[in-house]
Backbone and ligand atoms as CSV (ligand in chain L), in Angstrom:
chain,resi,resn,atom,element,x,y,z
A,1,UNK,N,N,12.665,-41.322,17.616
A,1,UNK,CA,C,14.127,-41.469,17.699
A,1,UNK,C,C,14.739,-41.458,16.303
A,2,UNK,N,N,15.436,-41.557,16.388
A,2,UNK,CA,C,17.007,-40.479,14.761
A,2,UNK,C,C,17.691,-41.839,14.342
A,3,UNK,N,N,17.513,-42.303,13.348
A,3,UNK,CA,C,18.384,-43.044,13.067
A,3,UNK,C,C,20.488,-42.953,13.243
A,4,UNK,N,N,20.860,-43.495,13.949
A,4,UNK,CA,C,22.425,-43.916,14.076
A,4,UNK,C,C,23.148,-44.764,13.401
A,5,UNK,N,N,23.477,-43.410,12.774
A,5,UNK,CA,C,24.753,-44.660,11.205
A,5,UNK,C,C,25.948,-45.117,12.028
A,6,UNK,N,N,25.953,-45.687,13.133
A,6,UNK,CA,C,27.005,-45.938,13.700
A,6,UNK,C,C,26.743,-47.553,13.928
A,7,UNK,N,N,24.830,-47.840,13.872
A,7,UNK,CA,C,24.817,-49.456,14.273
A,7,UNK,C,C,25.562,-50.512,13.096
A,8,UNK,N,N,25.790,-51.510,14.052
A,8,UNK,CA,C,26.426,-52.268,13.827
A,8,UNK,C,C,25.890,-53.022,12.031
A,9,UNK,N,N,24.936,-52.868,11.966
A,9,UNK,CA,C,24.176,-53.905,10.429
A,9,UNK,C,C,24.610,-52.233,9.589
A,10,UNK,N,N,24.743,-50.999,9.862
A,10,UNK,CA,C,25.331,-49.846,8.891
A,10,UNK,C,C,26.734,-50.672,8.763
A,11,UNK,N,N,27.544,-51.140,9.592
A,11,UNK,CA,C,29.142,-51.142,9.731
A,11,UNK,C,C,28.860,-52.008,8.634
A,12,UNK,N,N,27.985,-53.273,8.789
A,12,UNK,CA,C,28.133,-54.855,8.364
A,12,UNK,C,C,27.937,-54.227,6.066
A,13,UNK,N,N,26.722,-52.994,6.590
A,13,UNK,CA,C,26.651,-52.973,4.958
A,13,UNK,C,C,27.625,-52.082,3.872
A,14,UNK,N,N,28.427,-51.492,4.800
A,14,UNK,CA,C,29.448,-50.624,4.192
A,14,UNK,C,C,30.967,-51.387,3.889
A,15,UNK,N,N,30.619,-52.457,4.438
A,15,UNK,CA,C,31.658,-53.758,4.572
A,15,UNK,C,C,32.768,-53.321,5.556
A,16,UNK,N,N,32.326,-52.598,7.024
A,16,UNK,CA,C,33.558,-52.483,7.820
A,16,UNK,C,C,33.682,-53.828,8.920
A,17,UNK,N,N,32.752,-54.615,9.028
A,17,UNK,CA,C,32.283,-55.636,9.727
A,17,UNK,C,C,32.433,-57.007,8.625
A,18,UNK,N,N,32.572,-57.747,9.389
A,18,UNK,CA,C,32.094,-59.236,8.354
A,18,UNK,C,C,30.541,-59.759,8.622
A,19,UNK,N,N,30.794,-60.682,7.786
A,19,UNK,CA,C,29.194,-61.567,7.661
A,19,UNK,C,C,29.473,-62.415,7.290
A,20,UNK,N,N,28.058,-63.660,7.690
A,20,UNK,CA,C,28.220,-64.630,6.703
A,20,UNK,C,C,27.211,-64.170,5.493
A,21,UNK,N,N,27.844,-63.656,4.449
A,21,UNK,CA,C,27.120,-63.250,3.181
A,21,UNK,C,C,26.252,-64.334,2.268
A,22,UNK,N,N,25.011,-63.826,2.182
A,22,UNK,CA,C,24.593,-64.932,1.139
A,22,UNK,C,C,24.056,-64.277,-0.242
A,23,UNK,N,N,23.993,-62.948,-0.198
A,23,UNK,CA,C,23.437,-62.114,-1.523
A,23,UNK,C,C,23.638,-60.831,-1.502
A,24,UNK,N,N,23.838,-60.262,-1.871
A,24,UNK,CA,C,24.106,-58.543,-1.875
A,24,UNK,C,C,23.145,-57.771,-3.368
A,25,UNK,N,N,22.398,-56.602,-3.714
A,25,UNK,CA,C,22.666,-56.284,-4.864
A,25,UNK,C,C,22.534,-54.901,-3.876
A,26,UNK,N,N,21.753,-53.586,-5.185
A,26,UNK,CA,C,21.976,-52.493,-5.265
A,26,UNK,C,C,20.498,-52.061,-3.785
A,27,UNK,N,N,20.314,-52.798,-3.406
A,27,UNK,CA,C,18.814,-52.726,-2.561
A,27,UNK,C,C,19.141,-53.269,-1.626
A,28,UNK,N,N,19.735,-54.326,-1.198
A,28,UNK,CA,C,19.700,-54.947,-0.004
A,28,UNK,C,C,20.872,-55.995,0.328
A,29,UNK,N,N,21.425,-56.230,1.431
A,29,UNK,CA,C,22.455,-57.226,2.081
A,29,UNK,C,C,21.437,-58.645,2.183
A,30,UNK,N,N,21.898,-59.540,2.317
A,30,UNK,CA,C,20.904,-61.006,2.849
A,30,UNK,C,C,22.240,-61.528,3.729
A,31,UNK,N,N,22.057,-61.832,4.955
A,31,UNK,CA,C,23.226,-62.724,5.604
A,31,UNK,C,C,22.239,-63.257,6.880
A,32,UNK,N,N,23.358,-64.312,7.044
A,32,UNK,CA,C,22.996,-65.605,9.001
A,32,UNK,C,C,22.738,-64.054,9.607
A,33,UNK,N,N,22.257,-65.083,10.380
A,33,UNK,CA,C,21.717,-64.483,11.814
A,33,UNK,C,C,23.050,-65.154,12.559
A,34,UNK,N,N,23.653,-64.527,13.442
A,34,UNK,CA,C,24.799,-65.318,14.117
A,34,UNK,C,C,24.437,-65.770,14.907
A,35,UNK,N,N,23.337,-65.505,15.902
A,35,UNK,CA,C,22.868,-66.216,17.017
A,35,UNK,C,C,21.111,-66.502,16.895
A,36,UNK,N,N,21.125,-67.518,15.221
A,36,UNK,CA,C,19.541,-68.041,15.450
A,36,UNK,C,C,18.334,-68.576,16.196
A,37,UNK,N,N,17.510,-68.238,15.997
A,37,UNK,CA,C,16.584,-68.334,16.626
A,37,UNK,C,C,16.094,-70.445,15.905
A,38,UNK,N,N,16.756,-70.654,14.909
A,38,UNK,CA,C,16.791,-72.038,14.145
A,38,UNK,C,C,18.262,-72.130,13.367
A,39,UNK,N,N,17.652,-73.494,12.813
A,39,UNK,CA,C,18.767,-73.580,11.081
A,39,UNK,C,C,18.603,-73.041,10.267
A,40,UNK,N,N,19.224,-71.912,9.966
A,40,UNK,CA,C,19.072,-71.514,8.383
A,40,UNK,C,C,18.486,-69.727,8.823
A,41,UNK,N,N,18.600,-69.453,9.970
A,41,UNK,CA,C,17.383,-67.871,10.308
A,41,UNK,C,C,18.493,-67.071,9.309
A,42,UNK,N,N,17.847,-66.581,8.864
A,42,UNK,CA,C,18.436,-65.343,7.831
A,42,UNK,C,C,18.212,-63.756,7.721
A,43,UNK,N,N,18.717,-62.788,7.609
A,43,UNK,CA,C,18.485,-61.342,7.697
A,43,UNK,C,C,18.435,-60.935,6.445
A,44,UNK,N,N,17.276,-60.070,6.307
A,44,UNK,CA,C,17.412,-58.950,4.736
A,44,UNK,C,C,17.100,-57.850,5.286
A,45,UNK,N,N,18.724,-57.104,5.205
A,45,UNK,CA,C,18.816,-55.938,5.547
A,45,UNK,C,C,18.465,-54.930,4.146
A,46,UNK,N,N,17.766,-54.160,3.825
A,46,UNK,CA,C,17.857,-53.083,3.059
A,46,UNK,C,C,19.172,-51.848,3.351
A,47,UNK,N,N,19.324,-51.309,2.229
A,47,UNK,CA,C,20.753,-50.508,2.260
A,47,UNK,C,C,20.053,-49.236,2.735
A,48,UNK,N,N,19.043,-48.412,2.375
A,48,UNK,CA,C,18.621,-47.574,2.576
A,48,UNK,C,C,17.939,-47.564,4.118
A,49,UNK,N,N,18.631,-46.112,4.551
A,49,UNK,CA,C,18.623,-46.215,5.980
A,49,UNK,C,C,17.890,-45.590,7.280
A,50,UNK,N,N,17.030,-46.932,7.812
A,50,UNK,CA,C,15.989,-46.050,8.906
A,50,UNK,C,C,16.132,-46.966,9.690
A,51,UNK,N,N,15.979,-46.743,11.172
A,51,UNK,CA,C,15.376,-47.533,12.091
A,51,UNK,C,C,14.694,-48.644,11.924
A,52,UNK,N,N,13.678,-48.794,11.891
A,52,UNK,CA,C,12.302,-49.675,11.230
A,52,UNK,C,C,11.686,-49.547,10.506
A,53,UNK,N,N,10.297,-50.270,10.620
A,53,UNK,CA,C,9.149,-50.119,9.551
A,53,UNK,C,C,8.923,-48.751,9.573
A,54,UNK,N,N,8.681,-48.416,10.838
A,54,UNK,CA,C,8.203,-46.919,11.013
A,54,UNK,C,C,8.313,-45.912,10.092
A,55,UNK,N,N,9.887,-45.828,10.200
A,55,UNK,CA,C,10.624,-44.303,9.350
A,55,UNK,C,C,10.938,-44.907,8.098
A,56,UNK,N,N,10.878,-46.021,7.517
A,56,UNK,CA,C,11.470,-46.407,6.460
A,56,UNK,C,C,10.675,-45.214,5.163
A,57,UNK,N,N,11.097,-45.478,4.179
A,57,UNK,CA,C,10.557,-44.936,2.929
A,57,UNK,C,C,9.737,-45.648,2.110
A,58,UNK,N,N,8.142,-45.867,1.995
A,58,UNK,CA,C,7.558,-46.648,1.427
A,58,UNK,C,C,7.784,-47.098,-0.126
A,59,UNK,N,N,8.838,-46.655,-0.809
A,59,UNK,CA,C,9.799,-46.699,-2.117
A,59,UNK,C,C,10.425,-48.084,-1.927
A,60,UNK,N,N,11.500,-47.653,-0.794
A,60,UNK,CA,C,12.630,-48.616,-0.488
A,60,UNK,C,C,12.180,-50.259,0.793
A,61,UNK,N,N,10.457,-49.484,1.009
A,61,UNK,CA,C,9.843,-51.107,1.201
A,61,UNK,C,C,9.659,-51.946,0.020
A,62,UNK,N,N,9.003,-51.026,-1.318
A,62,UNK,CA,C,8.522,-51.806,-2.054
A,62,UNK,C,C,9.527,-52.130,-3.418
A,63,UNK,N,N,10.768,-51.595,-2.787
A,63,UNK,CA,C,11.443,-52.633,-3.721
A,63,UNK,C,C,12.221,-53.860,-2.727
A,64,UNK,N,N,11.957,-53.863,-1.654
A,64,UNK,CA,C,13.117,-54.602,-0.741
A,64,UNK,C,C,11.878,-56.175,-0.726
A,65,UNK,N,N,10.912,-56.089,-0.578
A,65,UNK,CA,C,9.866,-57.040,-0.304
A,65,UNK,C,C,10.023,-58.178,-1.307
A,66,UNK,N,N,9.676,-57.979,-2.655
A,66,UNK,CA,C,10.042,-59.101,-3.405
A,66,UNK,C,C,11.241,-59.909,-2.841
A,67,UNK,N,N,12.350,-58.719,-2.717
A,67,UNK,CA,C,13.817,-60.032,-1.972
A,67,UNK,C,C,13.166,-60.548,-1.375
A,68,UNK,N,N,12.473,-60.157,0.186
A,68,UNK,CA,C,12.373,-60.890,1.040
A,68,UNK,C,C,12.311,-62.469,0.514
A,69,UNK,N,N,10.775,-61.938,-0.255
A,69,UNK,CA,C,9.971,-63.433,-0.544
A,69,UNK,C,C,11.164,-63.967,-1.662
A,70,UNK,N,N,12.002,-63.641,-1.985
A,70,UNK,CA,C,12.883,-64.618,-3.203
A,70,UNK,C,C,13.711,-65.238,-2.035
A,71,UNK,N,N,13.943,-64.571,-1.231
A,71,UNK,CA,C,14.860,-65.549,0.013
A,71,UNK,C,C,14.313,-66.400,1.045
A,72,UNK,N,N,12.988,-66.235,1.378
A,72,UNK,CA,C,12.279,-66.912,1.915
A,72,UNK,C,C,12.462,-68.569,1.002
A,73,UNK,N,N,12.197,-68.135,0.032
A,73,UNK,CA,C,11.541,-69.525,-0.837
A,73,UNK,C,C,12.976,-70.269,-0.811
A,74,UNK,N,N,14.157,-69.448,-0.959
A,74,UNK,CA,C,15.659,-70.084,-1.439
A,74,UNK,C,C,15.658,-70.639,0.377
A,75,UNK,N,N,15.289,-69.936,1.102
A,75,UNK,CA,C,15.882,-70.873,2.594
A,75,UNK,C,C,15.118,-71.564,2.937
A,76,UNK,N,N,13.948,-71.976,2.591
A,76,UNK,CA,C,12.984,-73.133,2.093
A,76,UNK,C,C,13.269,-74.373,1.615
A,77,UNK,N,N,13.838,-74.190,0.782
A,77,UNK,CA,C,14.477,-74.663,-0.287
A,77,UNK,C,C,15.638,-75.437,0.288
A,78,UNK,N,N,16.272,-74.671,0.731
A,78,UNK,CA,C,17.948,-75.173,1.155
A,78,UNK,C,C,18.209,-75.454,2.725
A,79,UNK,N,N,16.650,-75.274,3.770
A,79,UNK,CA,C,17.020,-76.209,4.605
A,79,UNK,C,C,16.127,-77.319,4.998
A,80,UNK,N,N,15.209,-77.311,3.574
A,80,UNK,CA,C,13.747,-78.175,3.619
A,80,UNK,C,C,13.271,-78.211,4.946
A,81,UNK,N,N,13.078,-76.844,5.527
A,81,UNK,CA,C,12.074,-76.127,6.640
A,81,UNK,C,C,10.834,-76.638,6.261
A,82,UNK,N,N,10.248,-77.077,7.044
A,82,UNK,CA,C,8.417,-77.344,7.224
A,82,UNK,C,C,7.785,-76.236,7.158
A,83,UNK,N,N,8.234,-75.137,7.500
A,83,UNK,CA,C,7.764,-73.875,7.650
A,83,UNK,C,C,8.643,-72.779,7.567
A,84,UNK,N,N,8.144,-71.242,7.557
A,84,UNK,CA,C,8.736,-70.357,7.837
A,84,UNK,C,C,8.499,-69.064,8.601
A,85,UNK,N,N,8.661,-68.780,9.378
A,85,UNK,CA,C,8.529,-66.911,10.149
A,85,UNK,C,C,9.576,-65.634,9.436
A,86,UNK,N,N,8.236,-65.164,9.313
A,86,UNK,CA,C,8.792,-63.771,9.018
A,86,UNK,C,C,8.412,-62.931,10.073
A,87,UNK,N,N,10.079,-62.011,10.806
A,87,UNK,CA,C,9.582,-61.160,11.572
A,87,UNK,C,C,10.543,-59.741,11.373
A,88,UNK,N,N,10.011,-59.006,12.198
A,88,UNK,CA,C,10.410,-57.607,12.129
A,88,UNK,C,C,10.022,-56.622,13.076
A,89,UNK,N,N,10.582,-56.531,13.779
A,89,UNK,CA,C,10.812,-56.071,15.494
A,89,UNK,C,C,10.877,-54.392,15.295
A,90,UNK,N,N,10.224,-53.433,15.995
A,90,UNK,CA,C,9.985,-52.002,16.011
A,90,UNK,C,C,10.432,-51.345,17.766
A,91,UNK,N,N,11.239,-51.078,17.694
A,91,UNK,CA,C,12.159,-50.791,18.610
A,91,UNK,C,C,11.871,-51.540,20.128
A,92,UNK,N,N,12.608,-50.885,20.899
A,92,UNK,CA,C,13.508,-52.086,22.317
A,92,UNK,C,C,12.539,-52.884,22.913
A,93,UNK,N,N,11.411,-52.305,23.399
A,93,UNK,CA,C,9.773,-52.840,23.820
A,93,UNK,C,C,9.567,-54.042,23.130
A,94,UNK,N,N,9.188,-53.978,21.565
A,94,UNK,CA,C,9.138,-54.812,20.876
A,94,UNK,C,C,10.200,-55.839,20.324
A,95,UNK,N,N,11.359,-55.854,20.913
A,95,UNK,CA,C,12.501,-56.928,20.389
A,95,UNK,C,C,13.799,-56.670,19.818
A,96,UNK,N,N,13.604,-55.211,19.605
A,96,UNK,CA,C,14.322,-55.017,18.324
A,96,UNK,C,C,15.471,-54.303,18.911
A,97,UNK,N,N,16.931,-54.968,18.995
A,97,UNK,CA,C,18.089,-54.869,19.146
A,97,UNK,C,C,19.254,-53.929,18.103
A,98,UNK,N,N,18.838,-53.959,16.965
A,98,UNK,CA,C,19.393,-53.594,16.175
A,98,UNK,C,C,18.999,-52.694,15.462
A,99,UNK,N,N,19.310,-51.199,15.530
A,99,UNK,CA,C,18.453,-50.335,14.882
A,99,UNK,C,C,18.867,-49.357,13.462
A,100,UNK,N,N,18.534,-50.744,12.760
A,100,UNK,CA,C,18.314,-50.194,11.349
A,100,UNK,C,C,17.308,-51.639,10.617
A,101,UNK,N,N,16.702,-50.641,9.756
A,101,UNK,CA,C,15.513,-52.317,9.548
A,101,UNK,C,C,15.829,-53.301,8.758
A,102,UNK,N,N,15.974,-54.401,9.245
A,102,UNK,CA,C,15.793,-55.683,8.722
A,102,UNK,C,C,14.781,-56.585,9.144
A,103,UNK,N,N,14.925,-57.966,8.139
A,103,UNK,CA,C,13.583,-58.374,8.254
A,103,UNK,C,C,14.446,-60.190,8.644
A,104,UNK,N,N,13.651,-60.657,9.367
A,104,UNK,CA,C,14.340,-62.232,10.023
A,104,UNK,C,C,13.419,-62.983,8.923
A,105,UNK,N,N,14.291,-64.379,8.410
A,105,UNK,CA,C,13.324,-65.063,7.817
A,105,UNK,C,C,14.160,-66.586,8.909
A,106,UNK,N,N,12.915,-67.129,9.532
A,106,UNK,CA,C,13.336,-67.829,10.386
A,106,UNK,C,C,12.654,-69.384,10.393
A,107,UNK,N,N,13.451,-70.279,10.044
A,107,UNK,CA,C,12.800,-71.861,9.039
A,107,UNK,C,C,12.462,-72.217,10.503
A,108,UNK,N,N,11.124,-72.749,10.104
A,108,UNK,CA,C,10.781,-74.077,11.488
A,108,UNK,C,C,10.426,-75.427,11.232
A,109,UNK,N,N,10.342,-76.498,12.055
A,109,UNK,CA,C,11.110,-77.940,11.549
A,109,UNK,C,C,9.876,-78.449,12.266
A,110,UNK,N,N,9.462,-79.226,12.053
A,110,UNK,CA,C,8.199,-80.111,12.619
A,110,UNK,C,C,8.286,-80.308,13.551
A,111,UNK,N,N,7.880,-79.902,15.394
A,111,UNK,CA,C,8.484,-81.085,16.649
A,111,UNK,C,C,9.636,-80.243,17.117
A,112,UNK,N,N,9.980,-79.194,16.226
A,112,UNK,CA,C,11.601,-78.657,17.009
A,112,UNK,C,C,11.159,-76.914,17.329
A,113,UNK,N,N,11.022,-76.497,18.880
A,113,UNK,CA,C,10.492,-75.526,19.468
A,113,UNK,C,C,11.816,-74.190,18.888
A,114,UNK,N,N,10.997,-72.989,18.190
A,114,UNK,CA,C,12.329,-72.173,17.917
A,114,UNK,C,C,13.039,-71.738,19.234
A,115,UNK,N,N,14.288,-71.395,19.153
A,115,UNK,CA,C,15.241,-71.101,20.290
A,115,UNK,C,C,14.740,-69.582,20.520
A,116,UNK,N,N,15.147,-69.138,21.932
A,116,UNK,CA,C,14.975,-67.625,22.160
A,116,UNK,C,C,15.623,-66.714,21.204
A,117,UNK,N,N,15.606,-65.702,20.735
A,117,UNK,CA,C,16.157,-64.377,20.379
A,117,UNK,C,C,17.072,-63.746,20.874
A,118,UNK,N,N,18.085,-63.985,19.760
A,118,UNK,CA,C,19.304,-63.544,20.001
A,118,UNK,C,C,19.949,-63.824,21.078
A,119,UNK,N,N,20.000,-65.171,21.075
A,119,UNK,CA,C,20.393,-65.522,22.310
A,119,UNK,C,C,22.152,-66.681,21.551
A,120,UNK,N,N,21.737,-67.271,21.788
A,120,UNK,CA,C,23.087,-68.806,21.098
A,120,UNK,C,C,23.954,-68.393,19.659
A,121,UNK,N,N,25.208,-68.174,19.988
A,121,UNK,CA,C,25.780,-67.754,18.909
A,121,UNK,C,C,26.663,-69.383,18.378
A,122,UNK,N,N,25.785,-69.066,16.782
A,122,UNK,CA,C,26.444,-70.157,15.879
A,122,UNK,C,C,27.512,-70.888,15.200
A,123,UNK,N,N,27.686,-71.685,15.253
A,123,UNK,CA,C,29.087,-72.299,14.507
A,123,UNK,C,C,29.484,-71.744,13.281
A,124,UNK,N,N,30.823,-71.235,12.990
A,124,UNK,CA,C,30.740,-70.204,11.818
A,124,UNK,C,C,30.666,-71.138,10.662
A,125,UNK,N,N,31.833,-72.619,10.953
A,125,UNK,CA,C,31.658,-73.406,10.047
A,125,UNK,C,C,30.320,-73.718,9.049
A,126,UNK,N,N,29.428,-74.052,10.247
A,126,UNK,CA,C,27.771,-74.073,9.821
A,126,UNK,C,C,26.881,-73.117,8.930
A,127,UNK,N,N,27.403,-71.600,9.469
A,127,UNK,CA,C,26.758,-70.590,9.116
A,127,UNK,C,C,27.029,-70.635,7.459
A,128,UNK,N,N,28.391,-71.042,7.180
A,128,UNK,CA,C,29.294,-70.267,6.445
A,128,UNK,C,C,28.541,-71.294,4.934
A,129,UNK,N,N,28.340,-72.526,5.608
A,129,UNK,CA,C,27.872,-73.405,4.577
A,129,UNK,C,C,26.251,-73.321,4.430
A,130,UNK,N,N,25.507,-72.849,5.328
A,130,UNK,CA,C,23.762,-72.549,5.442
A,130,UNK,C,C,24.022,-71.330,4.291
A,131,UNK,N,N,24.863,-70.214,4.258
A,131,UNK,CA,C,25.077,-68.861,3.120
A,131,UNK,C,C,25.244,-69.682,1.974
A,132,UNK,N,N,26.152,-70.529,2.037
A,132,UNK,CA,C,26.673,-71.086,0.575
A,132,UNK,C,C,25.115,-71.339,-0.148
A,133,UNK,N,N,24.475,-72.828,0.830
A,133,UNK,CA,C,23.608,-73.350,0.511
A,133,UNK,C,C,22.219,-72.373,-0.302
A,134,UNK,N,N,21.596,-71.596,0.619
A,134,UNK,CA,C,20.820,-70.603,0.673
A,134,UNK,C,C,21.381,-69.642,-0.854
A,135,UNK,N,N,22.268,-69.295,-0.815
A,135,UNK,CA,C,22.969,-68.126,-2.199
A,135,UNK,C,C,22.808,-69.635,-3.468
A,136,UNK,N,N,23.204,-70.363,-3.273
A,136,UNK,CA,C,22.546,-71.921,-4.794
A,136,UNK,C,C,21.256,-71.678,-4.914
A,137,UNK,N,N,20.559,-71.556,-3.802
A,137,UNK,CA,C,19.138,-71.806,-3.956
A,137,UNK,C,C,18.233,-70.645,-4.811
A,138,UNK,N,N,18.813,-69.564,-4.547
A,138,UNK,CA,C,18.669,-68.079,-4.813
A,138,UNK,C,C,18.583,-67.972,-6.422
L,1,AMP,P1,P,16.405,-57.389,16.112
L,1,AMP,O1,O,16.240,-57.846,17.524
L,1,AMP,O2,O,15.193,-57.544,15.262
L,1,AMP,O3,O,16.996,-56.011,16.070
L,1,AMP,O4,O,17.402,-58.391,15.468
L,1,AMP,C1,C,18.773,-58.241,15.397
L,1,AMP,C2,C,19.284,-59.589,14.987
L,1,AMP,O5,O,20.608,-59.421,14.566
L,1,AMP,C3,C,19.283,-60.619,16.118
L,1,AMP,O6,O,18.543,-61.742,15.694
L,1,AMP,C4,C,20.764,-60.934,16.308
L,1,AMP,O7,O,20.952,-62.290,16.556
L,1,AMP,C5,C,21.365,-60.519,14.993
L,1,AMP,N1,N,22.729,-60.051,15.021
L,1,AMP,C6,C,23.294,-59.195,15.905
L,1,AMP,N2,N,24.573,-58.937,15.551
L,1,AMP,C7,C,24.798,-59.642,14.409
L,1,AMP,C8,C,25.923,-59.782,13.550
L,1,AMP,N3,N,27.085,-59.171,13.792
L,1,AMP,N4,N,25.809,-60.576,12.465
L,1,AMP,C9,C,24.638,-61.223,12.215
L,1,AMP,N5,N,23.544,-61.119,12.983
L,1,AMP,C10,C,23.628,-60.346,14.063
């Protein structure tokens, strides 16, 4: 399948959409998840544009990866998560709603079961201050 510059995370990185923003540079968007799977689940979208892992460009993996892990550690950091998941969903079969690749970094808490996928949409108030928090930590 063909990548569609029409999905919604293309709109979010061309800035025709909002977000709750927590980092931007020349490689990649970082923003909430609006309907987490926890506190603090976060997206690193890369700018460069494919579907998934699949079609991506093994260039524009290996500069997008370090972010990951620099945002991992900052939402670590800023929601003193016990843990963390990294995931990344390869089309509809496998989870993946949104088709252009990003990567979930999703904090887990000792005792607290993660919520379903993409399911509960978040308080923006909340979101808006988890970006703040998370972009300090960064
Ligand atoms: P995936 O299922 O891997 O394609 O993940 C897409 C993710 O994007 C899901 O976790 C959704 O909750 C999230 N999502 C969908 N629309 C938005 C949006 N407008 N802003 C932020 N996150 C979104």
């Amino acid at each position: 399948m063909s990548y569609d510059p029409t999905n919604i995370f293309a709109k979010i990185l061309k800035g025709e959409l909002p977000c709750h923003k927590v980092y931007e540079d020349e490689t990649a968007l970082v923003m909430m998840d609006i309907f987490p799977q926890s506190r603090g689940h976060t997206l690193v979208i890369p700018r460069a544009a494919s579907r998934n892992l699949l079609d991506a460009d093994p260039a524009a993996l290996a500069e997008v990866i370090p972010l990951v892990q620099r945002v991992a550690k900052a939402v670590q950091t800023a929601t003193k998560a016990d843990g963390l998941r990294l995931a990344q969903f390869n089309e509809a079969p496998a989870g993946q709603t949104v088709f252009h690749l990003h990567f979930h970094i999703i904090p887990a808490y000792e005792g607290i079961a993660l919520g379903a996928h993409a399911a509960g949409r978040a308080d923006d108030g909340e979101l808006a201050q988890l970006a703040k928090d998370i972009a300090a930590a960064l």
